[in-house]
N, CA, C and O atoms as a GROMACS GRO file, in nm:
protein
  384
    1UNK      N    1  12.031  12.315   8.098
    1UNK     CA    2  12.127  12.264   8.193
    1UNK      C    3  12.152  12.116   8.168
    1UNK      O    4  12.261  12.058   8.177
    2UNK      N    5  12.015  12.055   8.128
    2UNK     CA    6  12.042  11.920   8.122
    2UNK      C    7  12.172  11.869   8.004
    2UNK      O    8  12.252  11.777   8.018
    3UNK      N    9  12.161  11.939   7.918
    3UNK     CA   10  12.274  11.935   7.804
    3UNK      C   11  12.399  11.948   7.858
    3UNK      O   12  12.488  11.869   7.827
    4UNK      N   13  12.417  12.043   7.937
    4UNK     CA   14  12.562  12.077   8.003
    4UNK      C   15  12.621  11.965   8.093
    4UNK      O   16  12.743  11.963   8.106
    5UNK      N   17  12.556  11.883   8.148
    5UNK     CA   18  12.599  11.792   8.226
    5UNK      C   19  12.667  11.685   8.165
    5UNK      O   20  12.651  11.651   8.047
    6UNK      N   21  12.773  11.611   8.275
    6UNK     CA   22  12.885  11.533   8.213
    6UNK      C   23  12.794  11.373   8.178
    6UNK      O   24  12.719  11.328   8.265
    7UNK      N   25  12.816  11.295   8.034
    7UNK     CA   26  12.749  11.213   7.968
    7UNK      C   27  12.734  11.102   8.073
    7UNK      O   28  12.631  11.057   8.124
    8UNK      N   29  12.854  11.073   8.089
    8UNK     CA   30  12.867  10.931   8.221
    8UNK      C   31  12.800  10.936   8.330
    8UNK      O   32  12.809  10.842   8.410
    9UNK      N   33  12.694  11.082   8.364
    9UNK     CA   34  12.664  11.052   8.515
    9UNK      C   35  12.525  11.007   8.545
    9UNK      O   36  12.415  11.044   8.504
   10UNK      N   37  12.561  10.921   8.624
   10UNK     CA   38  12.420  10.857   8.617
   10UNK      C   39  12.268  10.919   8.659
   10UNK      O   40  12.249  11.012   8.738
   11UNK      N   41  12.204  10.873   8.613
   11UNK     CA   42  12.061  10.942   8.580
   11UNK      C   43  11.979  10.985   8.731
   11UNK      O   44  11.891  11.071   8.727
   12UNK      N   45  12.019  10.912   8.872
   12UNK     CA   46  11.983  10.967   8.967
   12UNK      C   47  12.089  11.080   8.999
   12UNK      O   48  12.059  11.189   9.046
   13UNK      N   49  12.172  11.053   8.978
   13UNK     CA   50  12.310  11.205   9.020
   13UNK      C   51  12.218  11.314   8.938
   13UNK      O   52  12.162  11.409   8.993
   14UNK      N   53  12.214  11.289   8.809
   14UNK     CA   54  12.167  11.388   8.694
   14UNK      C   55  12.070  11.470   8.765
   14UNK      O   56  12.089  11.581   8.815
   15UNK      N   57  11.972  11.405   8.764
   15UNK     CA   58  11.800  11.434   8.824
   15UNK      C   59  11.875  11.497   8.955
   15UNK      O   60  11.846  11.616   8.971
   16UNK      N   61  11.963  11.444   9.049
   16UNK     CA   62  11.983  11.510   9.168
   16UNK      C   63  12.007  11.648   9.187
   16UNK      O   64  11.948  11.735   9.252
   17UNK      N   65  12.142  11.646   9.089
   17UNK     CA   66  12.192  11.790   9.052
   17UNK      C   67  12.106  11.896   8.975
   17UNK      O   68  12.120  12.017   8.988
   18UNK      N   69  11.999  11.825   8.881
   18UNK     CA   70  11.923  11.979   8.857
   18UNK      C   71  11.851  11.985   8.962
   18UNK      O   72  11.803  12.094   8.992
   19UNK      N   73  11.835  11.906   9.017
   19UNK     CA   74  11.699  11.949   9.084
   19UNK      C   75  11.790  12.090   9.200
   19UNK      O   76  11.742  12.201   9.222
   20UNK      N   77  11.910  12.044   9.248
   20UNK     CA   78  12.010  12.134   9.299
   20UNK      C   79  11.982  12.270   9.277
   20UNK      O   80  11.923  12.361   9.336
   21UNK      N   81  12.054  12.251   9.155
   21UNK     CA   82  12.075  12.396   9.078
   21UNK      C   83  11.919  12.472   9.083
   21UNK      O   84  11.928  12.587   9.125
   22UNK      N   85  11.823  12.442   9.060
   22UNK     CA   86  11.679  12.479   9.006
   22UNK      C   87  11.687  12.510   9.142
   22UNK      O   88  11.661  12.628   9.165
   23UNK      N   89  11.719  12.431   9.255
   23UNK     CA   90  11.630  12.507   9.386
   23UNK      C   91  11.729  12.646   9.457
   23UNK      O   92  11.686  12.730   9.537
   24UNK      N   93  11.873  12.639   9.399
   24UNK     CA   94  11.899  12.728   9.450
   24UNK      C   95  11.868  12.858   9.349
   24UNK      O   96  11.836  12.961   9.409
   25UNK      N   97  11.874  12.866   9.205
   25UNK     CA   98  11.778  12.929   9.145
   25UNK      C   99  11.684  13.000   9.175
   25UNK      O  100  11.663  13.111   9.126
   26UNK      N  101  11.612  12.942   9.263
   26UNK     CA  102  11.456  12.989   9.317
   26UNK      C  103  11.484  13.070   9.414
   26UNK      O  104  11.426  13.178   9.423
   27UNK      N  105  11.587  13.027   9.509
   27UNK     CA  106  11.592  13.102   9.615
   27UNK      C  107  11.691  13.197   9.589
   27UNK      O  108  11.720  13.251   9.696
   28UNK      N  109  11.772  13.252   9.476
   28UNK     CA  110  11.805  13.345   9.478
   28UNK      C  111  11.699  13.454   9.391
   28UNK      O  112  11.678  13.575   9.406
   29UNK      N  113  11.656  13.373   9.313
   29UNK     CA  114  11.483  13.474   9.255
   29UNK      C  115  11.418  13.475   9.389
   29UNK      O  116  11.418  13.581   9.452
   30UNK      N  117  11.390  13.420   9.415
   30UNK     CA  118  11.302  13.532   9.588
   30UNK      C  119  11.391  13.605   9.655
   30UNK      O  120  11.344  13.701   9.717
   31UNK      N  121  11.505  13.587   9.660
   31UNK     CA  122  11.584  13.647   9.758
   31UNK      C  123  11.590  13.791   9.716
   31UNK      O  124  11.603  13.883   9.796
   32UNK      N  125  11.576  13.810   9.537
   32UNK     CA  126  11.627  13.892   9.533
   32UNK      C  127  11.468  13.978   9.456
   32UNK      O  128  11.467  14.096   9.422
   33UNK      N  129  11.386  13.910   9.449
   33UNK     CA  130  11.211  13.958   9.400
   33UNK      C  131  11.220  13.960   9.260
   33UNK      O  132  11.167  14.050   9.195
   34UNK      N  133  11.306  13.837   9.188
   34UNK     CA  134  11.267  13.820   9.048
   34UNK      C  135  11.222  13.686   9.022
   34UNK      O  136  11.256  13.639   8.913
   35UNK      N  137  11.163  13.625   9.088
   35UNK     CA  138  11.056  13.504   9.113
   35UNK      C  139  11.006  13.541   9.248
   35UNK      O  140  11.067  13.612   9.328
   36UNK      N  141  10.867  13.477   9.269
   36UNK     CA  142  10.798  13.431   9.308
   36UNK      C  143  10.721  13.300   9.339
   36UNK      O  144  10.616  13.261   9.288
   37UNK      N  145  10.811  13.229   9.451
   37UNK     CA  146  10.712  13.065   9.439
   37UNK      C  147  10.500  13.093   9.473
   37UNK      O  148  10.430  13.157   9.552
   38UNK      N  149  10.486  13.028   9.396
   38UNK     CA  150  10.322  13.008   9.411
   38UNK      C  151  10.272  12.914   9.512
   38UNK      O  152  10.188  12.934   9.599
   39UNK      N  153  10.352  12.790   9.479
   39UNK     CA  154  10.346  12.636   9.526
   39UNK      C  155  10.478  12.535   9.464
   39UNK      O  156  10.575  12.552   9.390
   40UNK      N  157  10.427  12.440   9.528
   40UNK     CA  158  10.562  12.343   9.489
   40UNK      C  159  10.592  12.354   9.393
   40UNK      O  160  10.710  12.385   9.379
   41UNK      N  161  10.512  12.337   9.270
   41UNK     CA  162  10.519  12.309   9.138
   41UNK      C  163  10.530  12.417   9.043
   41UNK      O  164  10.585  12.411   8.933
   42UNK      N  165  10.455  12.548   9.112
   42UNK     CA  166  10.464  12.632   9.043
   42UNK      C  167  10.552  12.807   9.100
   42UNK      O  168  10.540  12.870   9.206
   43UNK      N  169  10.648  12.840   8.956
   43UNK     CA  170  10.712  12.995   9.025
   43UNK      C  171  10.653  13.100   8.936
   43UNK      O  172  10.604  13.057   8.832
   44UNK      N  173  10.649  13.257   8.961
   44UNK     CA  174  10.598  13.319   8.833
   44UNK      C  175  10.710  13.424   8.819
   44UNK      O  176  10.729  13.473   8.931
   45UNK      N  177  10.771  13.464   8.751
   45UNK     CA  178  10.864  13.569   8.708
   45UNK      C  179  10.802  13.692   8.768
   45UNK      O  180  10.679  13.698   8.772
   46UNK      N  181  10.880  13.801   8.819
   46UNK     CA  182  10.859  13.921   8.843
   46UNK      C  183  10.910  14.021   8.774
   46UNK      O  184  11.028  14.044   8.798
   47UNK      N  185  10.854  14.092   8.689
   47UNK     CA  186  10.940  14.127   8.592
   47UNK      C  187  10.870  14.268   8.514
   47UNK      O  188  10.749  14.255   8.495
   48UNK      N  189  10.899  14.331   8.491
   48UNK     CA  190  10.878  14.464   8.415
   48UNK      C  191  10.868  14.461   8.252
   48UNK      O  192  10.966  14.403   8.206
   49UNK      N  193  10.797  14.496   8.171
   49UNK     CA  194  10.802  14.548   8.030
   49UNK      C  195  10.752  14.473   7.920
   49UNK      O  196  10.758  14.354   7.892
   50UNK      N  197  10.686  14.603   7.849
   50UNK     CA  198  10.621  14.520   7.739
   50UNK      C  199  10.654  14.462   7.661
   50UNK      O  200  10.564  14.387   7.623
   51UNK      N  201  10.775  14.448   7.588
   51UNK     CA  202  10.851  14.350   7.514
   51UNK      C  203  10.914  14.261   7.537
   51UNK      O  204  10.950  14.280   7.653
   52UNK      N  205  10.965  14.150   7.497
   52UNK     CA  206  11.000  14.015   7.532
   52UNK      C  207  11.150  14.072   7.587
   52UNK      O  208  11.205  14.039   7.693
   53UNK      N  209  11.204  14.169   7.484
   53UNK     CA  210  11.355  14.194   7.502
   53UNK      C  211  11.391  14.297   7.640
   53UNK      O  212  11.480  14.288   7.723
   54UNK      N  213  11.271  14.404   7.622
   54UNK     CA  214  11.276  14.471   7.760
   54UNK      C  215  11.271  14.389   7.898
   54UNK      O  216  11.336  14.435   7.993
   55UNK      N  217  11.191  14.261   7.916
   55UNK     CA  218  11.167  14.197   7.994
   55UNK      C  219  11.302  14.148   8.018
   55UNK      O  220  11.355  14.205   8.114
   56UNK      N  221  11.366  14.069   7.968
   56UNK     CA  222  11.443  14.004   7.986
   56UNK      C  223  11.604  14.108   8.003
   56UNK      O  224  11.691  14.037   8.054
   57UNK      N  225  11.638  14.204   7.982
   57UNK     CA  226  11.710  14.338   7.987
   57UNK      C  227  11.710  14.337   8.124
   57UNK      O  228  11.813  14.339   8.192
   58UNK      N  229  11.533  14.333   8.191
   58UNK     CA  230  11.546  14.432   8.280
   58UNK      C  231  11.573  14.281   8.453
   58UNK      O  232  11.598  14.301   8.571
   59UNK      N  233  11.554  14.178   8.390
   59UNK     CA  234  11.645  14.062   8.449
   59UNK      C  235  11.722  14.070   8.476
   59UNK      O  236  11.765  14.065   8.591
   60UNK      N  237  11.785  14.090   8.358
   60UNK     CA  238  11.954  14.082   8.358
   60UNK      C  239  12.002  14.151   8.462
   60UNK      O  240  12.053  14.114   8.568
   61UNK      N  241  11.970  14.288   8.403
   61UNK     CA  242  11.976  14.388   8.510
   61UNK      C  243  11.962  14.399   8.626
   61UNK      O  244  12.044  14.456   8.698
   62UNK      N  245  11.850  14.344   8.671
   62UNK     CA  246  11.845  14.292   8.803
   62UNK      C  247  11.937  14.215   8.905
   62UNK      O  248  11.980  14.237   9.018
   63UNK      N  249  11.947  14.104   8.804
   63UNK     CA  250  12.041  13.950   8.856
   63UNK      C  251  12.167  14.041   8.824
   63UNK      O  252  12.199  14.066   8.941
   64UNK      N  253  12.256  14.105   8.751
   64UNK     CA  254  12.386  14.138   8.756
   64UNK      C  255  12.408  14.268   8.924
   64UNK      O  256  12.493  14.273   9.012
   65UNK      N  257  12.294  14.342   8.897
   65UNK     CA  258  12.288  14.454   8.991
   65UNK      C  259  12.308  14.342   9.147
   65UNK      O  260  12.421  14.348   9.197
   66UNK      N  261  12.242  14.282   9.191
   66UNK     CA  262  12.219  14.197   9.283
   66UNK      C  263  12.350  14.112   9.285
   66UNK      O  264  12.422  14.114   9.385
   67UNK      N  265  12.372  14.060   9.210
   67UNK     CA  266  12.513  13.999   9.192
   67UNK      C  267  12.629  14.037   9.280
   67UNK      O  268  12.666  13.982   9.384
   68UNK      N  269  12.687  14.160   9.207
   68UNK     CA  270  12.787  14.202   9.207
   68UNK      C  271  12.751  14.290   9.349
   68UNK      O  272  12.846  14.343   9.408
   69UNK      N  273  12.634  14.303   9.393
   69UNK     CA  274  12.693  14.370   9.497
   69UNK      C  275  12.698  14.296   9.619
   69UNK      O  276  12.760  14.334   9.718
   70UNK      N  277  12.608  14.152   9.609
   70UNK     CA  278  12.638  14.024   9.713
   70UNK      C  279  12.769  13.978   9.733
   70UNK      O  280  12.818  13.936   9.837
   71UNK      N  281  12.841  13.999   9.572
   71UNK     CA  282  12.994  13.947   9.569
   71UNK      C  283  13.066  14.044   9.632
   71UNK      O  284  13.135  14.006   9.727
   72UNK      N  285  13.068  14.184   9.597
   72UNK     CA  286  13.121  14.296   9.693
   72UNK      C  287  13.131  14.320   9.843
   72UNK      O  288  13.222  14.360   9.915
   73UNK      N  289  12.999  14.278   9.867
   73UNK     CA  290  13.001  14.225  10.027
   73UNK      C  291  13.053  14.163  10.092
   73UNK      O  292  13.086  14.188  10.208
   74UNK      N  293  13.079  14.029  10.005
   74UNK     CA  294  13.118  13.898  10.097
   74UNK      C  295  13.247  13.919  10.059
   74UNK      O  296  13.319  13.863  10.142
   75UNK      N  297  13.340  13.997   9.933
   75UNK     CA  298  13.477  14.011   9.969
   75UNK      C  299  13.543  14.166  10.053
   75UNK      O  300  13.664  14.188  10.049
   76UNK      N  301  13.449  14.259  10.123
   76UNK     CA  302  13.445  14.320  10.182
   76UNK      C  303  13.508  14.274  10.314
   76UNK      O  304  13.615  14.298  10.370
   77UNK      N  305  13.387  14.190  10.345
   77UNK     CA  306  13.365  14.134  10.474
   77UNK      C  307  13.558  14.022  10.473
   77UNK      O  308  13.650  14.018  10.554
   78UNK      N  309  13.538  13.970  10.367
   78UNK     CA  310  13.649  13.925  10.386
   78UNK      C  311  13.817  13.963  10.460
   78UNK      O  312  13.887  13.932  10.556
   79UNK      N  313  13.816  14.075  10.306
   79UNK     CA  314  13.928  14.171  10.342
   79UNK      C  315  13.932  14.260  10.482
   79UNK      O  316  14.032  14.311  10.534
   80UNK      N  317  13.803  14.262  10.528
   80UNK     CA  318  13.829  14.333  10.659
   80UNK      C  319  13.874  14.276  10.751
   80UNK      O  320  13.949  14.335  10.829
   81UNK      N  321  13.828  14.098  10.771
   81UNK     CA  322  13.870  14.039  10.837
   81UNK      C  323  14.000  13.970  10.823
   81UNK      O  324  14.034  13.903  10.920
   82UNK      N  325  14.078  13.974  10.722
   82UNK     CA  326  14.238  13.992  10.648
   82UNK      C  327  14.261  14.075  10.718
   82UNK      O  328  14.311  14.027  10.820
   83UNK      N  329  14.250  14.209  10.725
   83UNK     CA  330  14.318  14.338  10.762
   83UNK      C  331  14.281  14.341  10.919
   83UNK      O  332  14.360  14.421  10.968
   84UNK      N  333  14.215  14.303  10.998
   84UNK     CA  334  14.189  14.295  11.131
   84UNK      C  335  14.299  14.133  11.202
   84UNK      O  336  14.365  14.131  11.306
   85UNK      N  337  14.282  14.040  11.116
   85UNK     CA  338  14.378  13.945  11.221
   85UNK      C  339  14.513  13.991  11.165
   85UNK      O  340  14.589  13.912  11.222
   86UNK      N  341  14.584  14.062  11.096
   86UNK     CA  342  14.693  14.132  11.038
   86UNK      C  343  14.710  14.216  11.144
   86UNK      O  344  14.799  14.176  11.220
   87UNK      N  345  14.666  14.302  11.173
   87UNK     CA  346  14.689  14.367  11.292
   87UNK      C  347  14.628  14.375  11.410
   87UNK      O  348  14.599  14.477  11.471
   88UNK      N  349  14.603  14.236  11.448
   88UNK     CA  350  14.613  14.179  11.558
   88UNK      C  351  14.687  14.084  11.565
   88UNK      O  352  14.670  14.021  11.669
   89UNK      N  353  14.766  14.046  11.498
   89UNK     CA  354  14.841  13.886  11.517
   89UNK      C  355  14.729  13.763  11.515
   89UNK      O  356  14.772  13.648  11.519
   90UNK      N  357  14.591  13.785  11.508
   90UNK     CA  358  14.492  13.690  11.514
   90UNK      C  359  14.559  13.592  11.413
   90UNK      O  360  14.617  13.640  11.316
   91UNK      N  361  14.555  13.423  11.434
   91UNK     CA  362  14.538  13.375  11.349
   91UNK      C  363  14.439  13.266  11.294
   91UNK      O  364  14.454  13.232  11.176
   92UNK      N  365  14.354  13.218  11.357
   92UNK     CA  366  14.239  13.175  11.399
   92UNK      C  367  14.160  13.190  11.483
   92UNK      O  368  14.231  13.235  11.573
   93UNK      N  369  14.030  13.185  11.534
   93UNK     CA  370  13.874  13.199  11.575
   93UNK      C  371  13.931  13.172  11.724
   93UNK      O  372  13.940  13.262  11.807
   94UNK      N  373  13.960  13.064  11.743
   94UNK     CA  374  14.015  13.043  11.897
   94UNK      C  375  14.141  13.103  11.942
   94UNK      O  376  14.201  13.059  12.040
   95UNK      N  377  14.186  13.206  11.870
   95UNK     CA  378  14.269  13.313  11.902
   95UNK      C  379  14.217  13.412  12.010
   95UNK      O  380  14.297  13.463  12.089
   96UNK      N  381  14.075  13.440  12.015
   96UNK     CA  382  13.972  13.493  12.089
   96UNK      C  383  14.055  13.487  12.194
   96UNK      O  384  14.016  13.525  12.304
   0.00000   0.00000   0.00000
């Protein structure tokens, strides 16, 4: 990640933003039981199979399965609520 980041930004932004990314990282590996925090410092992978490549397969697999169906949800939830103030004339919350 550190490579990916834009050259000009300064070194507390830098440090800020991984540290960002890494923690929401974590909490979507627990969220979803492919990490495990230990302690502050330390997480351990949860993970299936005896080969390096099976292991990491069965990640993938995991994190895409989990993915796509969090994303399915939340544009579910969306479209329903599209299709409910549509036929209600709702057009905002204090429409209530």
């Amino acid at each position: 990640m550190h490579n990916n980041l834009s050259l000009g930004m300064p070194k507390e932004k830098e440090s800020d933003l991984l540290n960002e990314i890494v923690s929401h990282v974590i909490k979507y590996g627990e969220k979803y039981k492919l990490l495990e925090k230990i302690n502050e410092e330390e997480i351990r992978l949860i993970c299936q199979g005896n080969r390096i490549d099976l292991v990491l397969k069965n990640i993938k697999d995991k994190f895409l399965k989990n993915w796509i169906e969090e994303k399915s949800e939340e544009w579910a939830k969306a479209e329903a609520l599209k299709q409910y103030k549509k036929r209600t004339g709702m057009k905002q919350l204090s429409d209530f």
